[in-house]
C-alpha positions in Angstrom: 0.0 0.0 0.0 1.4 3.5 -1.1 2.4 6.3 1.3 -0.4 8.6 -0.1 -2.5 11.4 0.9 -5.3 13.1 -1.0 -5.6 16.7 -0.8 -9.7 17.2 -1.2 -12.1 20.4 -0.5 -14.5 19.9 1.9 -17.5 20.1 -0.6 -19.6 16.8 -0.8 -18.1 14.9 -3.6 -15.2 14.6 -2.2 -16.5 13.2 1.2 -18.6 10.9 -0.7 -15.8 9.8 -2.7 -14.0 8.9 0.5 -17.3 7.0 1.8 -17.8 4.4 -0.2 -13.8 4.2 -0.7 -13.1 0.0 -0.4 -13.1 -0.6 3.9 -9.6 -2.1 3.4 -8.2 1.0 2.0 -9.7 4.0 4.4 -7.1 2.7 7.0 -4.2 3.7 4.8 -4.7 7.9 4.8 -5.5 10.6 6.1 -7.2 12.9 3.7 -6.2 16.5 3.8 -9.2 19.1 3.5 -9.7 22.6 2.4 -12.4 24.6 2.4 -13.1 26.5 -0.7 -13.2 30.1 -2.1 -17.0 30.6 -2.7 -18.7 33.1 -4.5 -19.9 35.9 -2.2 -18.1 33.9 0.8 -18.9 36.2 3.8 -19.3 35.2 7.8 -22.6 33.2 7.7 -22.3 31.3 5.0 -18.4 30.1 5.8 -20.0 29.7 9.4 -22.5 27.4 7.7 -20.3 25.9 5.5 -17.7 25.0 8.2 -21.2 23.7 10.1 -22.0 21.5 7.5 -18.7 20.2 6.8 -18.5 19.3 10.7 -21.5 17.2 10.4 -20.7 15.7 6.6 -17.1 14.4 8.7 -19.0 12.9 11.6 -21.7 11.1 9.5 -20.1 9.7 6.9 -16.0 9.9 7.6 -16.2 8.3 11.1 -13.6 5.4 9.9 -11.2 7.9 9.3 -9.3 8.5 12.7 -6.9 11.5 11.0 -7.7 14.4 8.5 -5.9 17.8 8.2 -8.3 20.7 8.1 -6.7 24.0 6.4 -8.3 27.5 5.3 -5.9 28.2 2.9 -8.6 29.4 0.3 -10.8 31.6 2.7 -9.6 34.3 2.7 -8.1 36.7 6.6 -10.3 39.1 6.1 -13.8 36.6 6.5 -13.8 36.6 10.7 -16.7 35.0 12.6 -17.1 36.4 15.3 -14.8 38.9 15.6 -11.9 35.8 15.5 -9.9 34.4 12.8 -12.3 32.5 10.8 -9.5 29.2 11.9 -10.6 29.9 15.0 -13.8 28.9 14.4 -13.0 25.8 12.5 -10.8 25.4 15.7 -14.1 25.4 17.8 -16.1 23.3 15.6 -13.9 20.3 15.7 -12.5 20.3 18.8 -14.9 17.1 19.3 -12.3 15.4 16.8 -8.6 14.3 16.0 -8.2 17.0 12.9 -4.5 18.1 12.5 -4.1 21.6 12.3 -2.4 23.5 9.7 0.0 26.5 10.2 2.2 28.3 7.5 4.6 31.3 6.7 2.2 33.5 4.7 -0.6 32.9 7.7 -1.1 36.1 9.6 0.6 35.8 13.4 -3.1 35.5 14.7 -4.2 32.9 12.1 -0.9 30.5 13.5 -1.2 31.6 17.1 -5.4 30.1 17.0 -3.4 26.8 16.8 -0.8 27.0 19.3 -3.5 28.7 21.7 -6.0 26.5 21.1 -3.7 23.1 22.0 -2.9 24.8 25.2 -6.2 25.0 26.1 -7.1 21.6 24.7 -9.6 22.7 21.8 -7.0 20.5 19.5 -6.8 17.1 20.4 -4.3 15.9 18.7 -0.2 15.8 18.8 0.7 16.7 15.5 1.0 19.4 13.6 1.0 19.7 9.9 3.7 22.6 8.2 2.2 23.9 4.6 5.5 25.2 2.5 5.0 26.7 -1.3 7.1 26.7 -4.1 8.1 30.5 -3.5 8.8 29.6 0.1 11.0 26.3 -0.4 13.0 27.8 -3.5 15.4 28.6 -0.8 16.1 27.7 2.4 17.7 30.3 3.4 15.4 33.0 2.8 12.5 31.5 5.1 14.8 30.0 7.8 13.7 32.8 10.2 10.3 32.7 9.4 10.0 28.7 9.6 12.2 29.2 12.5 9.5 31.0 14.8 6.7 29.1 14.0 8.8 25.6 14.8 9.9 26.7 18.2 6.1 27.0 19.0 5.2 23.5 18.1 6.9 22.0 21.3 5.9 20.6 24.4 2.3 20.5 23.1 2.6 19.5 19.6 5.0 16.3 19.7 5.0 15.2 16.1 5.3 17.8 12.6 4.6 16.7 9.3 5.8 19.2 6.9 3.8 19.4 3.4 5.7 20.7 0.5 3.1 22.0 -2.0 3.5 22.2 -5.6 0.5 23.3 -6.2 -0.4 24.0 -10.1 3.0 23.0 -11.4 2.2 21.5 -14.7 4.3 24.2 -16.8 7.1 24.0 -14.3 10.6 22.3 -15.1 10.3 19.3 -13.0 14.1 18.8 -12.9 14.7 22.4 -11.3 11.5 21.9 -8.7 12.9 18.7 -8.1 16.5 20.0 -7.2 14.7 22.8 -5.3 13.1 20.4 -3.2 16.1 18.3 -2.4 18.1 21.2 -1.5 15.1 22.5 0.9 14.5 18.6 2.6 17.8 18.2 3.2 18.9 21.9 5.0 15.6 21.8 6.8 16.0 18.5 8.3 19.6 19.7 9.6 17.4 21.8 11.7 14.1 19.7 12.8 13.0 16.6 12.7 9.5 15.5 11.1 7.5 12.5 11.8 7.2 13.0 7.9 7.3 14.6 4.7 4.8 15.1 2.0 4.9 16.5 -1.4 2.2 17.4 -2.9 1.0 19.3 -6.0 -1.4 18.8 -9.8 -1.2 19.3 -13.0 -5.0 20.4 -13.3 -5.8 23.9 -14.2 -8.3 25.5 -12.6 -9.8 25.7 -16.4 -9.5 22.6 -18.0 -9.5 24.4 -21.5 -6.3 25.9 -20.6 -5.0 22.1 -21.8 -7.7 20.8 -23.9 -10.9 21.8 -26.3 -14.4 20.6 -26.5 -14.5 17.1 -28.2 -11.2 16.2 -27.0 -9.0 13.8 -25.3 -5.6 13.7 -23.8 -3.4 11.9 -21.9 -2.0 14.6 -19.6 1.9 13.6 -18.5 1.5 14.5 -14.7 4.4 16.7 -13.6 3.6 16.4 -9.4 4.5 12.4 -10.3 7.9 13.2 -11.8 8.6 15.6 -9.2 8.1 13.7 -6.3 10.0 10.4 -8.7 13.0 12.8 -9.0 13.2 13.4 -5.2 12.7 10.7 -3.9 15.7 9.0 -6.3 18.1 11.2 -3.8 19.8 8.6 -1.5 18.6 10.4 1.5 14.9 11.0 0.4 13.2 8.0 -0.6 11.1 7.9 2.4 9.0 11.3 1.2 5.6 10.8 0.5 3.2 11.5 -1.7 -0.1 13.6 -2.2 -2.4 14.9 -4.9 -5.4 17.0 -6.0 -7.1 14.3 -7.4 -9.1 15.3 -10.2 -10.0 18.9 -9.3 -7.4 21.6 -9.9 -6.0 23.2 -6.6 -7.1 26.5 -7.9 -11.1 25.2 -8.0 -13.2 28.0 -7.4 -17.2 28.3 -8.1 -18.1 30.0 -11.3 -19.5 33.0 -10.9 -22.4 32.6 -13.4 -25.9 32.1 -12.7 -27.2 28.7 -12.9 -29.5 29.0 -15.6 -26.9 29.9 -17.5 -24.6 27.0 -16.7 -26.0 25.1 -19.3 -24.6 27.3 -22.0 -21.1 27.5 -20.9 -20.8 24.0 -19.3 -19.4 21.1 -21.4 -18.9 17.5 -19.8 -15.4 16.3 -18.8 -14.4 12.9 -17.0 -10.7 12.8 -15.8 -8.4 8.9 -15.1 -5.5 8.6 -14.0 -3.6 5.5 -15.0 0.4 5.1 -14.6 2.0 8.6 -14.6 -0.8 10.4 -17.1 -3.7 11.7 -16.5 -6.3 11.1 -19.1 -8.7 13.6 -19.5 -12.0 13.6 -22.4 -14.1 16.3 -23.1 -18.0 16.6 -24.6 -19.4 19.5 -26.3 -21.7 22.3 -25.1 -24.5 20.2 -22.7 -27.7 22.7 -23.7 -26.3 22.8 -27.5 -25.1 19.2 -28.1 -28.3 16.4 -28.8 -27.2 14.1 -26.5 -26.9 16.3 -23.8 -25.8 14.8 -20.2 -25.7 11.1 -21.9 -22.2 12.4 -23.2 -21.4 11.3 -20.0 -22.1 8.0 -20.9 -20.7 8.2 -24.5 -17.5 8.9 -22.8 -17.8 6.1 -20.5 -18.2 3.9 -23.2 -15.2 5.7 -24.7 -12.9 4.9 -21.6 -13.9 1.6 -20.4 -12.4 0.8 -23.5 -9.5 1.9 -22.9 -6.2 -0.6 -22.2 -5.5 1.4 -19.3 -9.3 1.1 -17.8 -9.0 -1.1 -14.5 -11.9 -2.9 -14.6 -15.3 -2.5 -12.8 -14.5 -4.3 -9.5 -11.2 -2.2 -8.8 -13.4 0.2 -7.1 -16.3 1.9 -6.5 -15.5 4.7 -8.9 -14.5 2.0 -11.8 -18.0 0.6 -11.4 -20.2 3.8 -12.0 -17.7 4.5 -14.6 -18.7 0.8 -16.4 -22.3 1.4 -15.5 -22.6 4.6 -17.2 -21.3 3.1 -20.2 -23.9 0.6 -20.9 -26.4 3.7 -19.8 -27.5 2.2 -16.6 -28.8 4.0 -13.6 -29.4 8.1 -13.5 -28.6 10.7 -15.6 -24.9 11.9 -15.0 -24.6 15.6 -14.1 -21.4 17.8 -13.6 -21.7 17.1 -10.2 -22.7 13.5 -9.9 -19.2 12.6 -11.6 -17.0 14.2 -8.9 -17.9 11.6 -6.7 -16.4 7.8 -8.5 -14.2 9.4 -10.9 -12.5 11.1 -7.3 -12.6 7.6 -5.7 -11.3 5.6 -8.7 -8.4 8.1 -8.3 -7.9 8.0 -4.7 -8.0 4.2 -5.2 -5.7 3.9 -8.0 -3.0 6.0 -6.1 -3.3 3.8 -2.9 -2.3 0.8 -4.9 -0.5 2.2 -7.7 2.5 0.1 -8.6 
């Protein structure tokens, strides 16, 4: 079993997708959650999406002991209460074993609601998760002082660190550079600390998928967070540093701002597979324009199962709905409704990926 963590938003999909993941499997991760930029975000609806999220964990994640919770998409500025909107996640679930997130960029106040809230047992657990980017981990050096303070905090209370390296977007980048820029960071850093482990992480998924492909279209997408974290972990002294990913939704996901009786117009289907170091990605046309509408969904199914690379339904849950869809079985597939198994067929692919 891989060394692998999926980096999900909180929205329902993805918590379904981790649901009906295979019982053998959900012991193997911890699935790393952030809650997304929405449209006209402000105090009561984060408060209500933070409320719902809480109670979407509890229901339906309760086999999974171990999930990071971050706000890295919210943005400072949305407070509830007068507090650092963290604060409230904080709050919320405190009933839990989430592991908290602090980082560099964070304001003082958004990294002090975590070491606060441990001393005065809100946060249950011992470990603490460190969120580096690229402009951060380029060199060492130049954040030292900054990782530096926030370190020295993490002690008595917080025993254990896990420092995530995020690539985020990083499908343009020169893998062999980010690579060396990575190495050079793991090694000076862990001069200095010590971490119960590492984790890089990062997609190849714009946040438009038409930046890398038109209507009517497929591809098989060479995904450059896989060579990255293959080039690492060839250093002698690094091949214990895991893995993570976006799964199929870009880092960079945000809500459209359009309203949705419009979406029809501007929407055109998409399914997304991975299958050895490429993502595979196939687009529809236009759903209001095109004459079979959502069944391009299954028309695309069809298309994939067929595929050489196509695991078979009983790989997983995801694999199955895919197959189903292909002979048209079942309900009409939605934009929505295909978040859900193509995210678990992913997920599940990546735990056992040779």
């Amino acid at each position: 079993m891989n060394n692998y963590t999926p980096f999900l938003k909180t929205k329902t999909n993805e918590i379904g997708a981790l649901k009906v993941l295979h019982p053998t499997l959900k012991p193997f991760i911890a699935p790393f959650f952030d809650f997304p930029m929405k449209k006209g975000l402000n105090e009561q609806s984060l408060k209500k999406s933070i409320d719902g999220t809480h109670k979407k964990i509890k229901t339906h994640l309760k086999e999974y002991r171990n999930f990071y919770l971050d706000n890295f998409d919210v943005p400072d500025a949305i407070t509830i209460s007068g507090q650092d909107n963290y604060m409230y996640i904080i709050d919320k679930f405190s009933d839990t074993t989430f592991i908290p997130v602090i980082a560099i960029e964070r304001t003082p106040q958004r990294n002090d609601a975590v070491f606060n809230a441990k001393i005065t047992g809100k946060i249950k657990s011992d470990t603490i998760a460190l969120r580096v980017q690229p402009e951060d981990f380029q060199h060492y050096t130049t954040t030292k002082v900054e990782i530096q303070t926030l370190v020295r905090k993490c002690p008595p209370n917080f025993t254990s660190i896990i420092l995530i390296l995020d690539n985020r977007i990083c499908r343009t980048c020169d893998t062999t550079k980010r690579a060396g820029e990575l190495i050079n960071f793991i090694i000076a850093i862990k001069r200095d600390y010590s971490f119960s482990k590492i984790i890089i992480t990062g997609s190849s998924i714009p946040a438009s998928i038409k930046e890398i492909l038109e209507v009517g279209h497929e591809i098989s997408l060479p995904r450059s967070e896989l060579a990255i974290h293959k080039k690492v972990i060839a250093h002698h002294e690094l091949s214990d540093i895991e893995l993570g990913d976006y799964t199929i939704v870009s880092p960079n996901f945000s809500e459209i701002d359009i309203p949705p009786e419009s979406m029809r117009n501007v929407t055109a289907p998409k399914i997304l597979y991975a299958f050895e170091d490429f993502q595979y990605v196939i687009r529809g046309n236009g759903l209001k324009n095109h004459p079979r509408g959502n069944q391009q969904y299954n028309d695309m199914a069809k298309i994939l199962v067929a595929k050489t690379f196509y695991r078979t339904p009983p790989y997983s849950w995801g694999d199955n709905y895919l197959n189903d869809k292909a002979n048209s079985h079942g309900t009409l597939v939605t934009p929505s409704s295909i978040l859900n198994p193509t995210i678990n067929a992913h997920i599940t692919f990546m735990l056992q990926k040779p």
